[in-house]
C-alpha positions as CSV (number, residue, x, y, z in Angstrom):
1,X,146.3,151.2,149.8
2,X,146.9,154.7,148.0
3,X,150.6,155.1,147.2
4,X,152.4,158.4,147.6
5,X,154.5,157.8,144.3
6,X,154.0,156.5,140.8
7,X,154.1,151.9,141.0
8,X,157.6,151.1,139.6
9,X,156.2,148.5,136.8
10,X,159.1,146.3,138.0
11,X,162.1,145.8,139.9
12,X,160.6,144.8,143.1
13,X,157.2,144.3,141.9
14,X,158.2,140.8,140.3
15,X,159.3,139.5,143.1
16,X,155.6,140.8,144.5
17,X,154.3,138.9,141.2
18,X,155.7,135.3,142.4
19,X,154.6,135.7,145.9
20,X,151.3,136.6,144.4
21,X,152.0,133.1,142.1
22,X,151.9,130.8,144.7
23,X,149.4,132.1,146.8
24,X,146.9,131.7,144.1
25,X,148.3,128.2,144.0
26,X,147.9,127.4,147.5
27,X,144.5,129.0,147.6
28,X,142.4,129.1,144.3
29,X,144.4,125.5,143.0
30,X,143.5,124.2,146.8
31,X,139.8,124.9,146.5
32,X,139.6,124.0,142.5
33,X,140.9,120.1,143.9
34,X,137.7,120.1,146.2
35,X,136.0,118.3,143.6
36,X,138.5,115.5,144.3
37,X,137.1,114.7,148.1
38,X,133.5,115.2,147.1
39,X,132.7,111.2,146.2
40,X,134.5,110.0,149.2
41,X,133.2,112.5,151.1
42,X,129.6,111.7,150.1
43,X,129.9,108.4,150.8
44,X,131.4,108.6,154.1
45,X,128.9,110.6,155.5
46,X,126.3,108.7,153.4
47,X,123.9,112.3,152.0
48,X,123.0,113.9,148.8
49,X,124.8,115.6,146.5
50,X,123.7,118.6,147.0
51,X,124.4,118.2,150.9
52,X,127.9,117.3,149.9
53,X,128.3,120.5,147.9
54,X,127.1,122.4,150.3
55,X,130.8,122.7,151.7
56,X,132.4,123.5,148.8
57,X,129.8,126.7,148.8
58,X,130.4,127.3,152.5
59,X,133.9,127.8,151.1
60,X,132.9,130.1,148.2
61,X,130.2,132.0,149.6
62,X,132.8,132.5,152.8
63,X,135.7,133.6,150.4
64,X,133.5,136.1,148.8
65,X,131.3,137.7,151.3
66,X,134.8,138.5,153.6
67,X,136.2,140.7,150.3
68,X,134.8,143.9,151.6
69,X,136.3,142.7,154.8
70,X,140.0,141.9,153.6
71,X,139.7,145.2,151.8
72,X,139.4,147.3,154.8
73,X,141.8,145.5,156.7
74,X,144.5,145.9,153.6
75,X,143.4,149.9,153.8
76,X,144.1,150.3,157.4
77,X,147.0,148.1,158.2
78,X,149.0,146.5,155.3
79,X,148.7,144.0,152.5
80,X,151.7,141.7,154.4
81,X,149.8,141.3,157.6
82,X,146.5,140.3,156.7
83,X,148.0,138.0,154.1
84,X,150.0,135.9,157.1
85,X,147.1,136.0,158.9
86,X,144.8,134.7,156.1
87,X,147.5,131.9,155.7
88,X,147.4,130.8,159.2
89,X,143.7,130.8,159.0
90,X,143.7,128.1,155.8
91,X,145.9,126.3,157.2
92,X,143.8,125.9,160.6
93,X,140.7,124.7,158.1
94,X,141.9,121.9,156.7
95,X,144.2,120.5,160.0
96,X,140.9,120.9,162.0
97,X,138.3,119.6,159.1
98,X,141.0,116.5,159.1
99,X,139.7,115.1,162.5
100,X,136.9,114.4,161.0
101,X,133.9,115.4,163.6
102,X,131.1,115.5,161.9
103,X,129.7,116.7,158.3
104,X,128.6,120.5,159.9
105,X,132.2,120.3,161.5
106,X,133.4,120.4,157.7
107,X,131.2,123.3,156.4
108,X,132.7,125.0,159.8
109,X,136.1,124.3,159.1
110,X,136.9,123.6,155.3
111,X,133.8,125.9,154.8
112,X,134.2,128.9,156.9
113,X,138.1,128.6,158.1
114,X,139.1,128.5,155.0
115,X,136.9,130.2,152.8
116,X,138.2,133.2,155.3
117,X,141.8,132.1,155.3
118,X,141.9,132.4,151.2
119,X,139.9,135.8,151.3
120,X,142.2,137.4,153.5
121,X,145.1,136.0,151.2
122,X,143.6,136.1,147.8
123,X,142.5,139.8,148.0
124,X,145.5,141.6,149.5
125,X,147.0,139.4,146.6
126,X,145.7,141.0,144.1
127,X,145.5,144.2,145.2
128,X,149.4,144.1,145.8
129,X,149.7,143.0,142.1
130,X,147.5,145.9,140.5
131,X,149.3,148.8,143.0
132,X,153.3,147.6,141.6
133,X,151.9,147.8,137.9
134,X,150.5,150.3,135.4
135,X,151.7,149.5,132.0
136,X,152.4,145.9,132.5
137,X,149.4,145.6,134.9
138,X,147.5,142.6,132.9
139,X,150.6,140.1,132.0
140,X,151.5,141.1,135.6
141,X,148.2,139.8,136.7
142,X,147.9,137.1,134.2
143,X,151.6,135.7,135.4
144,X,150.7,136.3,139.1
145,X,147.4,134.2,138.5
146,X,148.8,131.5,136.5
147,X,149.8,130.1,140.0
148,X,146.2,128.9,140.0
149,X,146.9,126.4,137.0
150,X,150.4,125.0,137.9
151,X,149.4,124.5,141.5
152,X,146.3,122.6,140.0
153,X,148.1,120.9,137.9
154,X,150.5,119.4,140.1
155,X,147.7,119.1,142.8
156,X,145.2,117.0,140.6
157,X,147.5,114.2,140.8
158,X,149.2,114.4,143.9
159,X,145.7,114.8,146.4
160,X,144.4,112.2,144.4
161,X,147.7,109.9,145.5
162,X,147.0,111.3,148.8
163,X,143.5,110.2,149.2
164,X,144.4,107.1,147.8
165,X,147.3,107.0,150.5
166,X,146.4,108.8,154.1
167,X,142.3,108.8,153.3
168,X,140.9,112.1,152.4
169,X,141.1,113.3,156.2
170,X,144.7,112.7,155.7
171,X,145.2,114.0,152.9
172,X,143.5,117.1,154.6
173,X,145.7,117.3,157.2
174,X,148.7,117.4,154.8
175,X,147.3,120.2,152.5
176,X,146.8,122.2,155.7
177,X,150.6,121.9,155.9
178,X,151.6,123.2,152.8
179,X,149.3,126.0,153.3
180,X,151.4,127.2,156.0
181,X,153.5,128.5,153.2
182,X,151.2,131.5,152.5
183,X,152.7,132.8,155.5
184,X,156.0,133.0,153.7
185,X,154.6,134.0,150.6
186,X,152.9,137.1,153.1
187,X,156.4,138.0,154.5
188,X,157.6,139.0,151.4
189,X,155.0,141.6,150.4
190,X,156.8,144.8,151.3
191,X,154.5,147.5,151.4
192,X,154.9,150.2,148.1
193,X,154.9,153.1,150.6
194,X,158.4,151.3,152.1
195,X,159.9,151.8,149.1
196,X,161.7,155.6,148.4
197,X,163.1,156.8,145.2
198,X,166.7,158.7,145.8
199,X,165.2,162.0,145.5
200,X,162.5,161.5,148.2
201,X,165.4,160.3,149.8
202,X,168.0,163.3,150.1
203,X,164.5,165.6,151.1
204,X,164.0,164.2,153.9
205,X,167.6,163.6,154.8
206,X,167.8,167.2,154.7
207,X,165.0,167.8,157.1
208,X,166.8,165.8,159.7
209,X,164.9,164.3,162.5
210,X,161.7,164.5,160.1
211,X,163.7,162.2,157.7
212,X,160.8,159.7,157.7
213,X,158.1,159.0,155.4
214,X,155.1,160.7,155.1
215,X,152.1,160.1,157.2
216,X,149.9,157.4,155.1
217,X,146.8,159.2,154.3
218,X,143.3,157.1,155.5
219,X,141.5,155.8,153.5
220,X,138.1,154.6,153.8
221,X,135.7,152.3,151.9
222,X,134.1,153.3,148.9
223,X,130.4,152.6,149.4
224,X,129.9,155.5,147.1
225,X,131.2,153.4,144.1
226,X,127.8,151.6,144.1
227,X,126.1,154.6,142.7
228,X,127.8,154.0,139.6
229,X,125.8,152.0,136.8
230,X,129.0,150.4,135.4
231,X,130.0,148.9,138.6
232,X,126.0,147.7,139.4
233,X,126.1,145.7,136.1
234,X,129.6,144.6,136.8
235,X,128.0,143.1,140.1
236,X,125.3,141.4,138.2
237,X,127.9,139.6,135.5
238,X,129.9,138.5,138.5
239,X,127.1,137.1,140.4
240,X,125.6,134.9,137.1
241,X,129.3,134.6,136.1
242,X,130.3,133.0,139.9
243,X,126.9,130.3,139.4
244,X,128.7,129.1,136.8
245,X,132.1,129.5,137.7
246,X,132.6,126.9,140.5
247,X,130.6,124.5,139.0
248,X,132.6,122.4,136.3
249,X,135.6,122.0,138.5
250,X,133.3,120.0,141.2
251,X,131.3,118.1,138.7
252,X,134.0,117.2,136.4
253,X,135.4,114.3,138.4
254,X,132.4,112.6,139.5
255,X,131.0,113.1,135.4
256,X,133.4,111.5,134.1
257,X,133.3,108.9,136.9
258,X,129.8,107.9,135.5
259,X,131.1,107.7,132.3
260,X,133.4,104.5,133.9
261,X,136.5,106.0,134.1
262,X,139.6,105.0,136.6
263,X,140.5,107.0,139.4
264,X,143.3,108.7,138.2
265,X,141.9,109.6,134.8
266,X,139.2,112.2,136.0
267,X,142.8,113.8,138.3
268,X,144.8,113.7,135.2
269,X,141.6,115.8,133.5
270,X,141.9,117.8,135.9
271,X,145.4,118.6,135.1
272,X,144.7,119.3,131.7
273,X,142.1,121.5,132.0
274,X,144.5,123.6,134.6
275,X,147.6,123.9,131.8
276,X,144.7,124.9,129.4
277,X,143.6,127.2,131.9
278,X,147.4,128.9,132.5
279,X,148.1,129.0,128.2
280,X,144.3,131.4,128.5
281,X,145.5,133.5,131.0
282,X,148.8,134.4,129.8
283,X,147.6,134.7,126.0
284,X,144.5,136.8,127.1
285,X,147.0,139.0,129.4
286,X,149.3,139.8,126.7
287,X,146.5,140.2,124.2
288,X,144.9,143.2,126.8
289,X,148.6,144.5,127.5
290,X,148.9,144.9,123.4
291,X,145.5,146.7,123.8
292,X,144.6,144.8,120.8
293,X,140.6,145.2,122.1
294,X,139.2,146.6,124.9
295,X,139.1,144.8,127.7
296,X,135.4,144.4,128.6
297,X,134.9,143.6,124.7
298,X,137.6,140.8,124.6
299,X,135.9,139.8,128.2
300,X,132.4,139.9,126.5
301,X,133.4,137.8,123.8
302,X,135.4,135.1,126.0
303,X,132.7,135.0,128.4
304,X,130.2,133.7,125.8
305,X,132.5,131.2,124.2
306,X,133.0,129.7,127.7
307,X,128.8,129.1,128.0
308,X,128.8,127.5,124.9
309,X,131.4,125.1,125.4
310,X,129.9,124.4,128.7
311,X,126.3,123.6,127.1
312,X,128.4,121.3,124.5
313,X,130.5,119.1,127.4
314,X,128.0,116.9,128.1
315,X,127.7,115.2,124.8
316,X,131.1,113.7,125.6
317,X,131.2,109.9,126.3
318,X,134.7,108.7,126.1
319,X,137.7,110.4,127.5
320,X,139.2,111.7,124.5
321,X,135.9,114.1,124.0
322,X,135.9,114.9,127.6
323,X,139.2,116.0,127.5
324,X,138.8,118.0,124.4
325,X,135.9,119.9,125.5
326,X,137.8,120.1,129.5
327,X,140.7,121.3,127.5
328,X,138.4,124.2,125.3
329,X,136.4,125.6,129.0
330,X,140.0,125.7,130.8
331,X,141.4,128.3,128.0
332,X,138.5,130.1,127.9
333,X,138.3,130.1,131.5
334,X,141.6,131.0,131.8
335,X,141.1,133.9,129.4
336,X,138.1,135.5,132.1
337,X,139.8,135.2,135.2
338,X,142.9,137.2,133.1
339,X,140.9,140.0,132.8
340,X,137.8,140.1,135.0
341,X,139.9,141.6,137.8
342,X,141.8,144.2,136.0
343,X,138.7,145.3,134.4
344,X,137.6,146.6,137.2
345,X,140.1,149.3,137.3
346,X,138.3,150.3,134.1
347,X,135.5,150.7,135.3
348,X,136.1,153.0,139.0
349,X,139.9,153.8,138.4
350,X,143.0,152.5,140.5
351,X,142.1,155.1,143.8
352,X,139.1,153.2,143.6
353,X,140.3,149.7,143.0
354,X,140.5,148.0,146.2
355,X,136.6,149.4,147.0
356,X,135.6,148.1,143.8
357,X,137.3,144.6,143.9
358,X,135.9,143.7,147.9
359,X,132.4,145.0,146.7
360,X,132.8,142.7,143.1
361,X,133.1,139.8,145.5
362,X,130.8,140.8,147.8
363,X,127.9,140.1,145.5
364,X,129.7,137.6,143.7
365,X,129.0,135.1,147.0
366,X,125.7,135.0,145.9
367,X,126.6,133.0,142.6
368,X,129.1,130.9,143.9
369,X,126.8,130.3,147.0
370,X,123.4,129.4,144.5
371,X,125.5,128.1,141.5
372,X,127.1,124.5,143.1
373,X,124.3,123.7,145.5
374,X,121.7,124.2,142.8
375,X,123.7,122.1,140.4
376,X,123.3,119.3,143.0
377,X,120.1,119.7,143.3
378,X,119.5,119.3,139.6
379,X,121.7,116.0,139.3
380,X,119.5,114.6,142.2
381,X,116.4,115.5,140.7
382,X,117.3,114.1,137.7
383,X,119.9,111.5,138.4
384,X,122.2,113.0,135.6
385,X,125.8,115.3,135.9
386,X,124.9,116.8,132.6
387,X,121.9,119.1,134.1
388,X,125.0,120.8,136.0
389,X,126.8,121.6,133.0
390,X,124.0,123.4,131.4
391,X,123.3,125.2,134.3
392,X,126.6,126.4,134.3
393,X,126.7,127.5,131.1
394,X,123.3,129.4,130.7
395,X,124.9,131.4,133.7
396,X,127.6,132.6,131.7
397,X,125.7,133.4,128.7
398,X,123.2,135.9,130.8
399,X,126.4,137.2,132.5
400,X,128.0,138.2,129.4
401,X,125.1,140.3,128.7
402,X,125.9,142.4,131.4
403,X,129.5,142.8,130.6
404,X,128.5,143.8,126.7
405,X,126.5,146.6,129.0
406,X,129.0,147.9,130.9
407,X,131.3,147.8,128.1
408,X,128.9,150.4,126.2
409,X,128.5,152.5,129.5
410,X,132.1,153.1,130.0
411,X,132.8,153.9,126.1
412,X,130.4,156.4,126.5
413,X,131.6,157.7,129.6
414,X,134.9,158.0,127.8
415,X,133.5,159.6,124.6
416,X,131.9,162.4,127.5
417,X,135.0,162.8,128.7
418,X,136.9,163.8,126.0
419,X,134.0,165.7,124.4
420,X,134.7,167.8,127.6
421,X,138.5,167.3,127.6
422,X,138.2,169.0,123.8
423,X,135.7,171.7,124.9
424,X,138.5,173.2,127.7
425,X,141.3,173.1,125.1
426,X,139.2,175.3,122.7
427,X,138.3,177.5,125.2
428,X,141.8,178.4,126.6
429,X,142.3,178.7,122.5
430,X,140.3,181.1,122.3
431,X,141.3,183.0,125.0
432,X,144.6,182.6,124.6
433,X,143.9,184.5,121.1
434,X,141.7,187.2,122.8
435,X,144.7,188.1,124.8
């Protein structure tokens, strides 16, 4: 979506902001409970981990690879429609994957239905957020994605009672429910171009029957964006990043089940990590709206702290450790997710954003397709949750590599820039003084 005037940075844009808040709730928070069904799953259908996971990954790969998808359609029709449509979607998943056919009927309809439903929700989402906002464009963001952690937080517990109370296919069938909501939360993402400033107003008032707004200019894909080396790096963090990323949250519960915990201790885990996860993401978004450090340096930095911590988890072997070290990867967690997104407007600009982001998770499938399968096959192979853990956490170290590179492309690009910017001014000096 190009606007034809400057974002307001407000007013109407928080109310975009909440919306955005509970649709990452009812989609990322969803998704980030799978781990919760995975045991009972498993044993239901009697197969190997890395069978089992195989539908969380449907879900992921799903999500990503229909980015470029939900961009285009947010381009040609509007953020609002594809976002009802996305919620209708999610909620078909999970009422159909609650009947309970058969374990391919799962990757079909937890996999693909919703893996589709929370693309075509998550992206217009977020591409909403970033179009309302300049200055306050990170906090925005970081509030907006915060949704993520109080959903999860609240959801830990109560899918666990739900489990515990209807049986996971029950449980599924209610989540579908309250994934109806997204619909709502789509209705009341009013389009920037529907909104006129008093000025625009009275012009074409005078022009009477032409008193309308301006044709919306079309806009196309950006394929083009992939000749740029920042974005091609960019695309290789997010694809090491995205091995790592989905893995913790559907190990966690069934490590710390094999460490003899109750039930309702790994949910309650679960929960902690998510608050963890929401103090990151607002204390990283207000640290990249004070412009205290560049983004990708402060994203660099996180990034690496996040693989460490993730190589260090498995030493826990009580709850108390587990906890500490779940609390220590949901900040830092928290603290990527504030910024990976908004860095990208960094990287190929705001007219180029909603290209950018649909490519970013494009590629990103690949990760979050490899990452949680893999994982399950290294816990077969050797009969241990820890090997996912490391896994996890070599990815992110080799993906903030990449970041540290693109980081060094784009300050260079800058330093070009105004080099050039510097060169013009001294030039119209001069002639300025010739004449």
């Amino acid at each position: 979506m190009k606007s034809s005037r400057t974002p307001p940075d407000g007013g109407y844009g928080w109310v975009v902001v909440m919306s955005a808040f509970f649709i990452m709730g009812l989609t990322a928070a969803v998704l980030k409970n799978f781990g919760l069904f995975f045991l009972d799953i498993q044993s239901h259908f009697g197969v190997l981990t890395s069978t089992t996971s195989l539908v969380t990954s449907t879900t992921i790969a799903v999500f990503h690879l229909g980015a470029p998808v939900a961009s285009v359609l947010t381009l040609q029709f509007s953020q609002r429609v594809v976002i009802i449509v996305g919620g209708l979607l999610s909620a078909s998943g999970m009422l159909l994957a609650s009947l309970d056919l058969s374990l391919p009927w799962l990757y079909l309809t937890m996999g693909v239905l919703q893996g589709t439903g929370i693309c075509l929700s998550w992206i217009p989402a977020n591409s909403m957020v970033s179009h309302y906002f300049v200055r306050w464009r990170p906090m925005a963001y970081a509030i907006a994605s915060s949704g993520e952690c109080v959903f999860a937080v609240l959801f830990s517990p109560f899918f666990q009672w739900l489990i515990e109370t209807y049986g996971w296919q029950g449980a599924l069938l209610i989540i579908g429910g309250l994934q109806l909501n997204l619909c709502v939360c789509g209705a009341l993402m009013r389009p920037l171009e529907a909104i006129q400033s008093p000025l625009q107003k009275t012009k074409y008032n005078l022009e009477g029957d032409a008193a309308v707004l301006p044709p919306k200019r079309k806009v196309i894909f950006q394929f083009s964006l992939m000749r740029k080396p920042e974005l091609l790096l960019y695309i290789l963090f997010a694809i090491f990043a995205a091995a790592g990323f989905f893995i913790p949250p559907l190990f966690l519960v069934p490590f710390a089940n094999s460490l003899g915990m109750g039930k309702y201790w790994p949910a309650f885990t679960l929960s902690i990590l998510a608050l963890a996860d929401m103090v990151g993401r607002l204390l990283c978004g207000w640290m990249a709206n004070m412009k205290l450090v560049r983004n990708l340096q402060l994203l660099t930095i996180v990034v690496t702290l996040l693989g460490v911590v993730l190589l260090l988890l498995p030493i826990s072997h009580n709850y108390w450790t587990l906890v500490a070290f779940a609390s220590l990867y949901g900040f830092l967690f928290g603290c990527v997710v504030a910024i990976h997104i908004t860095s990208i407007v960094d990287i190929v600009t705001l007219e180029g954003f909603d290209s950018g982001l649909g490519l970013f998770m494009l590629f990103r499938s690949v990760g979050g397709f490899i990452g949680p399968p893999a994982a399950g096959w290294l816990v077969d192979q050797t009969n241990d949750y820890s090997a996912a853990f490391y896994l996890s956490g070599v990815s992110f170290i080799l993906s903030a590599v990449f970041v540290a590179l693109v980081d060094h492309f784009v300050q260079r690009r800058t330093l070009m820039e105004a080099e050039v910017h510097q060169a013009i001014i001294q030039d119209d000096s001069e002639a300025g003084k010739v004449k």
